[in-house]
N, C-alpha and C positions, 0 to 999 in steps of 0.2 A: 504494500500500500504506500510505503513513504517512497519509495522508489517512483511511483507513479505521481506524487504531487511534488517529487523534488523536477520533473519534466514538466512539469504546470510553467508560462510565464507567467511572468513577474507579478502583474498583475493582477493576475488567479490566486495566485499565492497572497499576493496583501488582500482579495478580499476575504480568503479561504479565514485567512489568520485571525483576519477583523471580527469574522463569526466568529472564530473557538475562543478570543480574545471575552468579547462579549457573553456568551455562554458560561466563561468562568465569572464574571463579573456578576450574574447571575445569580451565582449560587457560592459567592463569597462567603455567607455566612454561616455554610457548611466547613468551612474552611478551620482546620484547628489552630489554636497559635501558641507557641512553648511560652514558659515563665519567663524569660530572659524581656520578649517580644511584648507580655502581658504587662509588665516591669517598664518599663521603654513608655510602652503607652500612658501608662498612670503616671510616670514624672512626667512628660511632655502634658499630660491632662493637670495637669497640678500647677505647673509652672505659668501656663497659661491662666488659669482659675486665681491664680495668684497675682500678675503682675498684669492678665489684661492684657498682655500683649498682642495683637491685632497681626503679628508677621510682617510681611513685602507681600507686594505684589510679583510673579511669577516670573515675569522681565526682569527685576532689576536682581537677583543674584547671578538669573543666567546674563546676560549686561556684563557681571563684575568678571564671570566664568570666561565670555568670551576674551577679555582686555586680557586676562592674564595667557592667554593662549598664543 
């Protein structure tokens, strides 16, 4: 089978991907996640809860990403 969609173009392939991209997106919530990951989330929920901080907008670290490249 993957033999057969690695001969897909390109195109086929990004939209083939977009579905099973989507599909898992889906059913994220079946999704386990380890303690380490559960950990991670709660200070990042905490930090936030705490100082209010609002983040960047999406542009401006990829912006900082590009300069240094």
């Amino acid at each position: 089978m993957i033999d057969s969609l690695l001969k897909l173009p390109i195109a086929e392939k990004i939209k083939i991907l977009e579905q099973l991209w989507d599909s898992i997106a889906e059913e994220q919530d079946v999704l386990p996640i380890n303690k380490a990951q559960q950990l991670e989330l709660d200070k990042r929920l905490g930090a936030y809860e705490t100082e209010r901080r609002k983040g960047r907008p999406a542009a401006e670290p990829l912006a900082d990403i590009r300069r240094h490249l």
